[in-house]
Legacy VTK file of the C-alpha trace (Angstrom):
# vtk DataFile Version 3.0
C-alpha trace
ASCII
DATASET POLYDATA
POINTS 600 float
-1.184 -21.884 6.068
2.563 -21.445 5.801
4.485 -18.372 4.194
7.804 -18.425 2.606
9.118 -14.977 0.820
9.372 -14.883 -2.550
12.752 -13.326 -2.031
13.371 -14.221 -5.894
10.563 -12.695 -6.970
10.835 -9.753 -5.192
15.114 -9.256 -6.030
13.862 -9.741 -9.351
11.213 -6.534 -9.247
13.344 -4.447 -7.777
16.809 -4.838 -9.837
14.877 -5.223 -13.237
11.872 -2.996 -13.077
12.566 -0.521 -10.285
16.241 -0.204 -11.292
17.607 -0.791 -8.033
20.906 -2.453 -8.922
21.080 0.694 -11.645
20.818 3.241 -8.712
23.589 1.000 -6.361
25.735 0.878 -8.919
25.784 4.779 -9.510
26.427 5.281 -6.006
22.821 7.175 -5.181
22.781 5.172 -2.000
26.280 5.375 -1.043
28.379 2.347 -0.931
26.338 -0.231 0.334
26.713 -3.084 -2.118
23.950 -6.175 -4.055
25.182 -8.157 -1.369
23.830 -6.339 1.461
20.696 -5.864 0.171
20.700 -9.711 -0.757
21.413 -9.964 3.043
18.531 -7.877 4.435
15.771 -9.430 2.056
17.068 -12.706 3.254
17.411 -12.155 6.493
13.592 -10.474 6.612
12.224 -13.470 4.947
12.835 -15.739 7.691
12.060 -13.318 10.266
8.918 -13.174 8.399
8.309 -16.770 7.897
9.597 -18.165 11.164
8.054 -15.548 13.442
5.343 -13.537 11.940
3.338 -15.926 9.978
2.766 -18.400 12.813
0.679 -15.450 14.777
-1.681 -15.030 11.625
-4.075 -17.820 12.023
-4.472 -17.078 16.101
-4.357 -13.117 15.735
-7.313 -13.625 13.707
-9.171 -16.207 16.090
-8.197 -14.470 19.303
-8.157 -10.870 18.039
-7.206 -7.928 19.761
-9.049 -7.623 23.161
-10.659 -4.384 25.025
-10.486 -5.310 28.483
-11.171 -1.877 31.203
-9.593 0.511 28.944
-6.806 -1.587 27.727
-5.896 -3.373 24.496
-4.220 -6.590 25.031
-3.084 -7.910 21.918
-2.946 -11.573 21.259
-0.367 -13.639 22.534
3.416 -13.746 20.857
2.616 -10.237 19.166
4.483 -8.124 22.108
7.382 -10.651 21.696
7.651 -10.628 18.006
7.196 -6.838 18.363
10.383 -6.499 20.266
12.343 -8.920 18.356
11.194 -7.403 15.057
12.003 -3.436 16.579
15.444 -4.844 18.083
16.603 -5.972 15.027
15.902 -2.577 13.568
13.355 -2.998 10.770
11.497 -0.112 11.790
14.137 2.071 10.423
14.783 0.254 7.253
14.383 3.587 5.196
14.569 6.436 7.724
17.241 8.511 8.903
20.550 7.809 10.289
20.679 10.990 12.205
17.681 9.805 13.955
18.854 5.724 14.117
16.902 4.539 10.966
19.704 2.293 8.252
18.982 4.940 5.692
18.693 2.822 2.848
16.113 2.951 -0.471
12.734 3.436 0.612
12.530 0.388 -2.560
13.841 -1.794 0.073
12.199 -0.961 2.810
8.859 -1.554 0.966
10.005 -4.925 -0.223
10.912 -6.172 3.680
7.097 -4.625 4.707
5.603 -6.506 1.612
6.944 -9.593 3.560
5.992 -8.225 7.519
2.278 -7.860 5.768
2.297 -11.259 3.554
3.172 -13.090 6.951
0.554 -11.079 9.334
-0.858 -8.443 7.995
-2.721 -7.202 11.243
0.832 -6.668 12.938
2.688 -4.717 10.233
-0.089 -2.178 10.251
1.167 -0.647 13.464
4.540 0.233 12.285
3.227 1.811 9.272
1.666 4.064 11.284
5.296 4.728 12.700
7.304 5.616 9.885
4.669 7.532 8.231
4.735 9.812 11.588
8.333 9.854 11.150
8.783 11.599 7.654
5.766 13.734 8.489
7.833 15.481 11.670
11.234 15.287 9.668
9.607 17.579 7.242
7.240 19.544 9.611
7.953 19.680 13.253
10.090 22.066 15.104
13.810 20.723 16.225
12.347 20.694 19.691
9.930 17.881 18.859
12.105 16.144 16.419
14.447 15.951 19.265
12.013 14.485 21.860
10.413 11.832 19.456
12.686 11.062 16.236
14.929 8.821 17.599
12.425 6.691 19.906
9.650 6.046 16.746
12.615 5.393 15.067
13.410 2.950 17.043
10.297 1.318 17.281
10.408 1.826 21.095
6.969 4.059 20.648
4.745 3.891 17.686
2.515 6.829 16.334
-0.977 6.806 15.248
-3.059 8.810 12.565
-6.131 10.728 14.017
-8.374 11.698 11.163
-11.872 10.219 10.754
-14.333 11.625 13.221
-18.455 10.058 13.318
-19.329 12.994 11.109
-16.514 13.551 9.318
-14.825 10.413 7.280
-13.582 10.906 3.909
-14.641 14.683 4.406
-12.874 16.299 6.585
-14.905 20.013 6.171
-17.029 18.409 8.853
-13.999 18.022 11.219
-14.584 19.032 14.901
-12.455 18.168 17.244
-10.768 21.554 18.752
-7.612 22.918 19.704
-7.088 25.762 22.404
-3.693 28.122 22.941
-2.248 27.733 26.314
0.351 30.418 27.520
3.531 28.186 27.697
2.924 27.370 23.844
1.025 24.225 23.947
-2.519 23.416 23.130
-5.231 21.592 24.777
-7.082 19.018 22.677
-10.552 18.038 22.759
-12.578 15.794 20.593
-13.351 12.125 19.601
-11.825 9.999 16.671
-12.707 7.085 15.205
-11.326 4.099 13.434
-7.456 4.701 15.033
-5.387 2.036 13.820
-3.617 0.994 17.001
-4.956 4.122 18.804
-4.115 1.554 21.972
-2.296 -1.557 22.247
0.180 -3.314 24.736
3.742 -3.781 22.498
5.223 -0.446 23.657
5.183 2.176 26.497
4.217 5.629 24.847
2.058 6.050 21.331
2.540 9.242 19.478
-0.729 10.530 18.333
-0.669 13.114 15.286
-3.936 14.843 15.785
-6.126 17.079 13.298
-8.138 19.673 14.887
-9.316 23.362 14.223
-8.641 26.341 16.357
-11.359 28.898 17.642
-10.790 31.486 14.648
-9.919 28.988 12.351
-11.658 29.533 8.700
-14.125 26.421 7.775
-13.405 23.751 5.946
-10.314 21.840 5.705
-7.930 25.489 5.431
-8.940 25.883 9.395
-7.190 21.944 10.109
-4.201 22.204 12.194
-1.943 19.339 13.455
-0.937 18.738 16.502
1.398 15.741 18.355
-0.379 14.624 21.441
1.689 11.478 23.574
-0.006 8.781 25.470
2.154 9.987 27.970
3.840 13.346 28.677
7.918 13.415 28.350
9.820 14.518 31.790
12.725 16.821 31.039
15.293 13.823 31.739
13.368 11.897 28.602
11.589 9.205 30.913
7.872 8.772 30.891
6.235 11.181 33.315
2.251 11.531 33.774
-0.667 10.028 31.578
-1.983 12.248 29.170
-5.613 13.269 28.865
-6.280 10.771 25.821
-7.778 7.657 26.186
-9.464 4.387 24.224
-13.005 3.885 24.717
-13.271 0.924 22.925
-12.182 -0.814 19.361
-14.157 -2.489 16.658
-15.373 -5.766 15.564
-14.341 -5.595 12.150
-14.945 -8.152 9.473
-10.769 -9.024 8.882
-7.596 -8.203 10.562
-8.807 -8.870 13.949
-5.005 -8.873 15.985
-5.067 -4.919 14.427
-6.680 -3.276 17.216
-9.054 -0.172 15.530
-9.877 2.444 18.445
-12.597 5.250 19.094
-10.331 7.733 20.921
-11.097 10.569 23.402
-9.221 13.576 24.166
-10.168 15.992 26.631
-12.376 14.535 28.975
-10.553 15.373 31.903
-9.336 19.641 31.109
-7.783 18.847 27.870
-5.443 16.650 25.948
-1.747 18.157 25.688
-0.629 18.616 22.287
2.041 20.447 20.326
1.057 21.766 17.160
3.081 20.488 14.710
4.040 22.576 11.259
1.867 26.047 11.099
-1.265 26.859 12.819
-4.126 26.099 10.115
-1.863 24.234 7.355
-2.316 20.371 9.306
-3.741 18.868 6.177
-0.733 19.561 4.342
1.352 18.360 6.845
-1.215 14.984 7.409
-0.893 14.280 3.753
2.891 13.217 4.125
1.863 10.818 6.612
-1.108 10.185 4.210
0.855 9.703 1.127
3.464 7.018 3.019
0.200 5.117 4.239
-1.443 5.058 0.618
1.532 3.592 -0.645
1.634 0.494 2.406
-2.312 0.024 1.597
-1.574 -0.619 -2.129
1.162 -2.814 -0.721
-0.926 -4.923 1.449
-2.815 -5.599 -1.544
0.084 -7.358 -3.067
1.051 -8.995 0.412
-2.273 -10.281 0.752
-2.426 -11.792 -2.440
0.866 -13.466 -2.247
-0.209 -14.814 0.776
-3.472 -15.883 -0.787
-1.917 -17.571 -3.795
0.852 -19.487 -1.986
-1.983 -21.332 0.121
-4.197 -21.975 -3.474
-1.002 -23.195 -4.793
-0.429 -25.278 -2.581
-4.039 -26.525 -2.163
-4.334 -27.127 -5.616
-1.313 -29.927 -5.491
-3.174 -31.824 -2.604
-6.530 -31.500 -3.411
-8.242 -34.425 -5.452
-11.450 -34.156 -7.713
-12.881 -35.422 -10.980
-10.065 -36.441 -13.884
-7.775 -34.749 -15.854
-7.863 -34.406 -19.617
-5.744 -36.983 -20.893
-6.537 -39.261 -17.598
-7.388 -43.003 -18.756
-11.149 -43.430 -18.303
-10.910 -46.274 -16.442
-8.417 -45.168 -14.021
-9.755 -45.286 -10.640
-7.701 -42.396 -8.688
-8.739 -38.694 -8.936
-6.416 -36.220 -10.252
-4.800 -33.221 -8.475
-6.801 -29.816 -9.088
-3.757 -28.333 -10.715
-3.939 -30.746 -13.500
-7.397 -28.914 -14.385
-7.211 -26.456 -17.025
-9.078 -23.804 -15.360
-7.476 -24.098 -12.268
-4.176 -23.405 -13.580
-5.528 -20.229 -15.601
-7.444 -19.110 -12.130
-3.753 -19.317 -10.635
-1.525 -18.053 -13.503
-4.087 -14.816 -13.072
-3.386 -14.625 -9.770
0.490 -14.306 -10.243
0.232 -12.432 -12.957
-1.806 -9.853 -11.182
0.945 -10.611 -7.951
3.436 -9.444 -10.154
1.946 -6.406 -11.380
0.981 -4.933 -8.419
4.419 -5.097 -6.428
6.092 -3.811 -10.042
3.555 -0.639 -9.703
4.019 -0.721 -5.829
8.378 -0.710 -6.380
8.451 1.886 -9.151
6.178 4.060 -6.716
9.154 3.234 -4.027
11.789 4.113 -6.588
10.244 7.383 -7.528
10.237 8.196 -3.405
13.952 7.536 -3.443
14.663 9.283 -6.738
12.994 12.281 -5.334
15.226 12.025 -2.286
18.234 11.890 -3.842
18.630 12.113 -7.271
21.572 13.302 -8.537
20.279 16.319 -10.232
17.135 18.681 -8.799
15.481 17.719 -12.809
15.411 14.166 -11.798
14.478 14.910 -8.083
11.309 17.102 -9.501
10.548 14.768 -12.281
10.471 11.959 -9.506
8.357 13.550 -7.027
6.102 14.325 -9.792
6.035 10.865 -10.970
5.985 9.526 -7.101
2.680 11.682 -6.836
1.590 9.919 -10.013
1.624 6.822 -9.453
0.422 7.019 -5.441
-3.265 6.592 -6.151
-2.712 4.387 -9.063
-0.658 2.168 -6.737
-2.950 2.888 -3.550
-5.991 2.046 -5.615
-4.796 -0.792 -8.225
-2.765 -3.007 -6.175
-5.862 -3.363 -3.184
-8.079 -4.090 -5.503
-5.792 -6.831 -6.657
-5.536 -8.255 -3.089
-9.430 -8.246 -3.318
-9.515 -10.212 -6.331
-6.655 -12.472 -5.504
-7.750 -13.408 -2.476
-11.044 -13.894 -4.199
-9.553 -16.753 -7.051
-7.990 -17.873 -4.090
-10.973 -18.918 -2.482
-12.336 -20.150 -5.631
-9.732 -22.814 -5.996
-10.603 -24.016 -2.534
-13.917 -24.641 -3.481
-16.433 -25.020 -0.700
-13.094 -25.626 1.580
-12.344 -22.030 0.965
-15.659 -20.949 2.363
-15.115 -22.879 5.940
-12.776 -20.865 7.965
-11.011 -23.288 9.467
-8.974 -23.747 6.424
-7.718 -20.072 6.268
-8.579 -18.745 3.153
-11.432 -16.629 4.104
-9.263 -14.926 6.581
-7.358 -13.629 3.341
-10.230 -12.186 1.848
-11.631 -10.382 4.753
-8.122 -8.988 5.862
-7.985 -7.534 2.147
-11.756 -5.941 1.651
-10.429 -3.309 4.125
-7.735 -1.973 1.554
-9.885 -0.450 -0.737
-11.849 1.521 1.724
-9.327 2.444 4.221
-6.755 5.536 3.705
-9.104 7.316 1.253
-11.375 5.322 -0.906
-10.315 4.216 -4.007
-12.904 6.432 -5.514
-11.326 8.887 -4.191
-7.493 7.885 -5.596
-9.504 8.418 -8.560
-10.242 11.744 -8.112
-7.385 12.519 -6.842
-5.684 11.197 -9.939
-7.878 13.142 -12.221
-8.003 16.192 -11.098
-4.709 16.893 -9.164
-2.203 14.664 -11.110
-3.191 14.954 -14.443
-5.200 17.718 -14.989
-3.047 20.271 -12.869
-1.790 23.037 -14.635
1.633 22.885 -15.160
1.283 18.647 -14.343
4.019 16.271 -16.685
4.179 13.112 -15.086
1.177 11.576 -17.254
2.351 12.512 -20.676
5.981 11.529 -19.551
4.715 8.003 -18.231
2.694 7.202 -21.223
5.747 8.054 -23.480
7.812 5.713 -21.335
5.354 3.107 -21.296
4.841 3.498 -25.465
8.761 2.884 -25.633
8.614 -0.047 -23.814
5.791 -1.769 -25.821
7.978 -0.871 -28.752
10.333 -2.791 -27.613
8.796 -5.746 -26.442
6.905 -5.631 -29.990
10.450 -5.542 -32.035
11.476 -9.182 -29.687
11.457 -11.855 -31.883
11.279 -14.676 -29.640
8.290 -16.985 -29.437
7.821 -16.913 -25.549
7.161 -13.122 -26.015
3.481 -14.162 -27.686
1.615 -10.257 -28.856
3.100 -8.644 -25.179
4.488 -5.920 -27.128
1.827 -5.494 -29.405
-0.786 -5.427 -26.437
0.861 -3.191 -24.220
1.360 -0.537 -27.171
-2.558 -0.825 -27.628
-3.124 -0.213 -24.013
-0.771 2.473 -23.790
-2.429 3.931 -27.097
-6.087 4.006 -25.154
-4.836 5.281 -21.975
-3.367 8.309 -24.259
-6.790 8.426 -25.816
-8.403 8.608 -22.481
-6.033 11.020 -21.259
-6.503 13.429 -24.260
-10.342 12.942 -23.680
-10.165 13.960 -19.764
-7.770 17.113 -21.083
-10.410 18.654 -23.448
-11.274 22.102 -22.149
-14.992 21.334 -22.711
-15.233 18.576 -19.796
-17.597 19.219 -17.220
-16.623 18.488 -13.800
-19.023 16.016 -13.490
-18.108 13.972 -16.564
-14.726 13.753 -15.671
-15.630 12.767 -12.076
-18.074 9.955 -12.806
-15.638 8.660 -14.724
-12.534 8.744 -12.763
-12.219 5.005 -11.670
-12.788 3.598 -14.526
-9.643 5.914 -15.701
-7.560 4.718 -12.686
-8.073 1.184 -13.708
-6.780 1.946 -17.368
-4.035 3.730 -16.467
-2.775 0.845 -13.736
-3.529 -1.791 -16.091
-1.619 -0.285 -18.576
1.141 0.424 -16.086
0.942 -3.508 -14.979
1.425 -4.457 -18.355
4.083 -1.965 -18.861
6.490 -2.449 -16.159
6.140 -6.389 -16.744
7.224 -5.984 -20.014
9.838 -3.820 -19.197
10.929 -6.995 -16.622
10.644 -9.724 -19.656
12.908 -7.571 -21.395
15.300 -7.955 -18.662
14.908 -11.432 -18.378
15.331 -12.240 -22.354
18.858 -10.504 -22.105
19.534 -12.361 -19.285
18.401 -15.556 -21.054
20.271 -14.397 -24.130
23.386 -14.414 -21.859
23.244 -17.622 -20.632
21.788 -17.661 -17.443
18.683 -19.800 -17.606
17.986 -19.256 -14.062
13.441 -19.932 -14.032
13.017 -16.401 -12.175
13.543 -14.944 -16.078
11.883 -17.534 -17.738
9.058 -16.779 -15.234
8.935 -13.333 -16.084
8.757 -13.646 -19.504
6.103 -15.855 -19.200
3.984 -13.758 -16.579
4.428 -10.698 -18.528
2.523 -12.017 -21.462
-0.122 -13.969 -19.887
-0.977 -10.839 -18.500
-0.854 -8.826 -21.679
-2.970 -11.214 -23.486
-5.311 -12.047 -20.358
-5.717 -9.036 -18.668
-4.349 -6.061 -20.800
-6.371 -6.558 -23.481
-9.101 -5.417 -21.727
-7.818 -1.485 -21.811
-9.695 -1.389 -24.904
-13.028 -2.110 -23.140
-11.846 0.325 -20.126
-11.174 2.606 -22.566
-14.245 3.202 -24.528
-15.529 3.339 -20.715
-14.020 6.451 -20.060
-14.962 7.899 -23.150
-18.331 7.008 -23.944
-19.848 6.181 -20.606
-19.848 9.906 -18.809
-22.599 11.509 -20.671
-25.296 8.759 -18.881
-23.805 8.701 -15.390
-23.140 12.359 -15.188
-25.848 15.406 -14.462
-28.653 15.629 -11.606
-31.237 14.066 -14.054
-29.595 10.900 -13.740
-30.317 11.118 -9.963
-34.329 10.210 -10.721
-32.449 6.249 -11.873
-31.976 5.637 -7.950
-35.635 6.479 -6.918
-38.886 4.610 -7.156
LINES 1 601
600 0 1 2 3 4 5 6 7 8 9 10 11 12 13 14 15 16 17 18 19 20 21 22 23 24 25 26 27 28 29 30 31 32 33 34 35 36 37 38 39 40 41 42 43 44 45 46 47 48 49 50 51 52 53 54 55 56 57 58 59 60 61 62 63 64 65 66 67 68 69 70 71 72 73 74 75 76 77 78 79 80 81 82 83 84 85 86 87 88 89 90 91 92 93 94 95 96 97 98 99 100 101 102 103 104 105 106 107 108 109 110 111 112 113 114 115 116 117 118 119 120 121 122 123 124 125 126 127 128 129 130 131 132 133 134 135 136 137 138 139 140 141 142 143 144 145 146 147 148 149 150 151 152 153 154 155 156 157 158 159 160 161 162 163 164 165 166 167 168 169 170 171 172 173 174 175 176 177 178 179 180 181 182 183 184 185 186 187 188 189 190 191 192 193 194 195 196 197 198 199 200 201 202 203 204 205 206 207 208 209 210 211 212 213 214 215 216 217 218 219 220 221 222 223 224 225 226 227 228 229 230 231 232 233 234 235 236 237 238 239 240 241 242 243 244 245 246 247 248 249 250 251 252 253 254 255 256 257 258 259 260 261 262 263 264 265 266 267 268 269 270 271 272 273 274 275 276 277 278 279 280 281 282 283 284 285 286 287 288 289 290 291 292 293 294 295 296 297 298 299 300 301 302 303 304 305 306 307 308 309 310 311 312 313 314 315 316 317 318 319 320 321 322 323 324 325 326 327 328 329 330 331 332 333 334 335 336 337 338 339 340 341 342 343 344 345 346 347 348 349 350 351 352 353 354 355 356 357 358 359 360 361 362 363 364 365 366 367 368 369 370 371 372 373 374 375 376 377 378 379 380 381 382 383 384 385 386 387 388 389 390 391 392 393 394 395 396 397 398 399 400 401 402 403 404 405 406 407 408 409 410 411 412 413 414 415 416 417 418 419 420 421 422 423 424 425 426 427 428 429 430 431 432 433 434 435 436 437 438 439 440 441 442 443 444 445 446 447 448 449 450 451 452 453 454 455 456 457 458 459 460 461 462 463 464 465 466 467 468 469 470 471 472 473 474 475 476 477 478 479 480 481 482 483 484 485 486 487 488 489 490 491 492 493 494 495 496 497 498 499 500 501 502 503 504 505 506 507 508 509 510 511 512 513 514 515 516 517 518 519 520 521 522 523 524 525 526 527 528 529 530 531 532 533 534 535 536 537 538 539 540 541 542 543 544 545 546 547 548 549 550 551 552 553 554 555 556 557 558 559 560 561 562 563 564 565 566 567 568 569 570 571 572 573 574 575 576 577 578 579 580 581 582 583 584 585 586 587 588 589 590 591 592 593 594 595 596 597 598 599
């Protein structure tokens, strides 16, 4: 149940599909050089492998413990926490001013694809962190930026995301905790959340909570939401830790998967009132959540491709140990059994889990780089074209890429046979760490909406036509590749590209009702990041054949080239199907007379 980074793998995705050696070499990230980043991925790979993966297998036996209103979390993680926040990988891709390195959020999302791949249940915590930390960079006063920034940060405190209520999950209309004005400009918080990732835990002295709640006039539904930051415990004007705070844990769950993550009910307010500092404007909190949302969409997608990786290094290496039944091309007399990876199907169960791998961290990088072109491209055209495209391809990545940890994981037990159904071996513990992804930071039927109706059917929205004219151009290109190894990818991604465009055109007509377009939403998500997967593969065979075409036969191109079609012509030829889906499908899942299918 080892890990080793796929540092080649993952230096490959992010010079030749997310462009970062493009962007270095331009000078967008100053004058930090390949070799640095080279450095830091290597560097984070052994951190990953030497000191994060061993905790996996006993964070998930031991768990996260509720002992008198404390979380202890299992042994080594408080360690490894230090070691990993010393070092500085909190800040990978947050500011200098404030202590972070300040380099490509693309980075920063490669090191956390390892962190996750090597324990998933502790890189959920900082997450949490650094999604706190761009939401008050953008929305809380100096005051607070002052008092917090540098210490999350850090990773001396870490910062939750209080949300979900037991009436109010995905909605948050039914919201109820409250917020009241006190005189000397704070407010006093009272309520009850629910599923708080690391609402408690032992690795640090002080947790920041950000904390939704509605003032007394406050209009219904989610424009009465404000935000608020309420500490574990209150700051003394030196900066040291002065009195508890009137939040506590009352207890955390016993989930099905990542067991060492601890997930907390919290209270606030049971003893006068929670202190809290409202953070951005009085009755705008959603919009101010929804940068803290956005950063944890992207890190959920993410942990779909961690997970998988994961997942498929263990079936890998299963399938070279394991013995049963003979091989084609095995003498029939020959006594000895032969490996599983000598069986055909057992290759093709594994070439579809790297091929899905491999799509889901290209989506999940070019998400990254669209972040950092948005941050600072060199012209405001390309930093509004990138946020646009950023907000694009958020639920697509969100959505796409845990749902490809699912499956992965999935084949992964598969290849394991009845092994992978006994826990000792490990494999399970993949699978139920993953089923949490798709449910967890907005459903993905809800990245479908999302998708839909705010992304592409916006007024005024570009980012869809632009990407399918970008993907189009690469399948043109890949189709005009003469090369043998190159099989019908170009062909296949142009057809996939063609029905998401048909799809697209479908969802645009003015005579959609709201409830065709929403029943099928999901389906449309899965065309458009299946068409993406196959598109930014592509893109990285092309790559790879001029690097081949150069000379260097190094196997990471060769690789590429051979990933990106066995996906086209296993797994992108399904956007047909998908397709027709979209289109044909709404009229018989739509409409309250379908509603009488689901009664007696």
């Amino acid at each position: 149940m080892s890990y080793s980074a796929p540092t080649r793998e993952i230096a490959f995705a992010l010079e030749h599909i997310a462009g970062l050696k493009k962007r270095t070499t331009e000078g967008i990230f100053g004058d930090i050089g390949d070799d640095a980043f080279v450095s830091i991925l290597d560097e984070a790979a052994k951190f990953s492998s030497g000191v994060l993966a061993p905790l996996n297998w006993p964070g998930d036996q031991i768990g996260a413990r509720f002992i008198e209103g404390v979380v202890q979390m299992p042994p080594g993680f408080a360690d490894a926490y230090r070691s990993w926040s010393k070092a500085g990988w909190n800040g990978v891709d947050l500011p200098p001013e404030w202590g972070g390195m300040g380099l490509p959020t693309m980075l920063a999302v490669a090191t956390m694809e390892m962190w996750t791949s090597a324990c998933m249940s502790f890189a959920l915590g900082p997450v949490l962190a650094q999604a706190a930390v761009d939401t008050l960079m953008l929305h809380a006063s100096a005051e607070l930026k002052a008092a917090y920034l540098s210490r999350l940060v850090s990773g001396e405190w870490t910062a939750t995301m209080n949300l979900t209520e037991p009436q109010a999950g995905s909605d948050l209309n039914a919201l109820r905790t409250r917020a009241e004005r006190i005189s000397d400009g704070t407010y006093r918080i009272f309520g009850q959340k629910i599923f708080i990732s690391y609402g408690e835990h032992d690795l640090t002295d002080n947790i920041v909570h950000l904390v939704l709640a509605r003032l007394p006039e406050a209009a219904p539904g989610t424009k009465g939401i404000s935000l608020f930051l309420v500490p574990k415990f209150l700051i003394a004007a030196d900066g040291s830790l002065g009195d508890r705070n009137d939040v506590r844990c009352t207890g955390i769950e016993h989930k099905m998967g990542i067991h060492a993550s601890p997930t907390c009910t919290m209270m606030f307010g049971d003893e006068g009132g929670a202190i809290g500092w409202l953070v951005g404007e009085e009755n705008r909190g959603l919009a101010c959540m929804f940068t803290m949302m956005n950063r944890a969409r992207l890190s959920t997608g993410l942990q779909g491709v961690a997970i998988a990786e994961r997942a498929y290094q263990q079936a890998l290496a299963y399938a070279k140990t394991r013995r049963q039944g003979r091989a084609i091309g095995q003498h029939e007399h020959a006594t000895a059994m032969s490996i599983i990876i000598e069986h055909p199907d057992v290759r093709r169960n594994l070439m579809t889990m790297k091929a899905l791998i491999a799509a889901g961290r290209a989506i999940a990088y070019s998400a990254a780089q669209a972040i950092d072109d948005a941050r600072v491209g060199a012209t405001a055209d390309i930093r509004v074209r990138a946020n646009e495209l950023a907000g694009l391809l958020t639920p697509i990545t969100k959505a796409m890429c845990s749902e490809i940890g699912v499956e992965v994981a999935s084949l992964g037990l598969q290849i394991h046979g009845g092994m992978g159904y006994i826990e000792e071996t490990g494999a399970a513990q993949h699978f139920r760490d993953s089923r949490i992804t798709p449910i967890y930071e907005g459903t993905n039927g809800i990245q479908a909406i999302d998708l839909v109706t705010r992304k592409v059917l916006r007024e005024g929205s570009f980012a869809a036509t632009e990407t399918i004219n970008k993907f189009r151009e690469i399948g043109l290109s890949a189709a005009v590749v003469a090369e043998a190894n190159f099989g019908k990818l170009g062909t296949i991604v142009t057809e996939a590209v063609a029905e998401l465009e048909h799809a697209t055109c479908w969802l645009k007509d003015k005579g959609r009702r709201p409830d065709e377009l929403l029943s099928v939403a999901t389906p449309y998500l899965r065309l458009f990041g299946i068409t993406a997967g196959a598109a930014y593969l592509a893109k990285g065979a092309l790559a790879a054949q001029q690097q081949l075409a150069a000379g260097n036969n190094d196997a990471v191109y060769r690789d590429a080239i051979a990933i990106a079609r066995f996906y086209a012509e296993n797994i992108a030829v399904f956007a047909a199907s998908i397709g027709r889906v979209v289109i044909d499908s709404a009229e018989g899942l739509s409409g309250r007379a379908r509603l009488s299918d689901f009664t007696e």
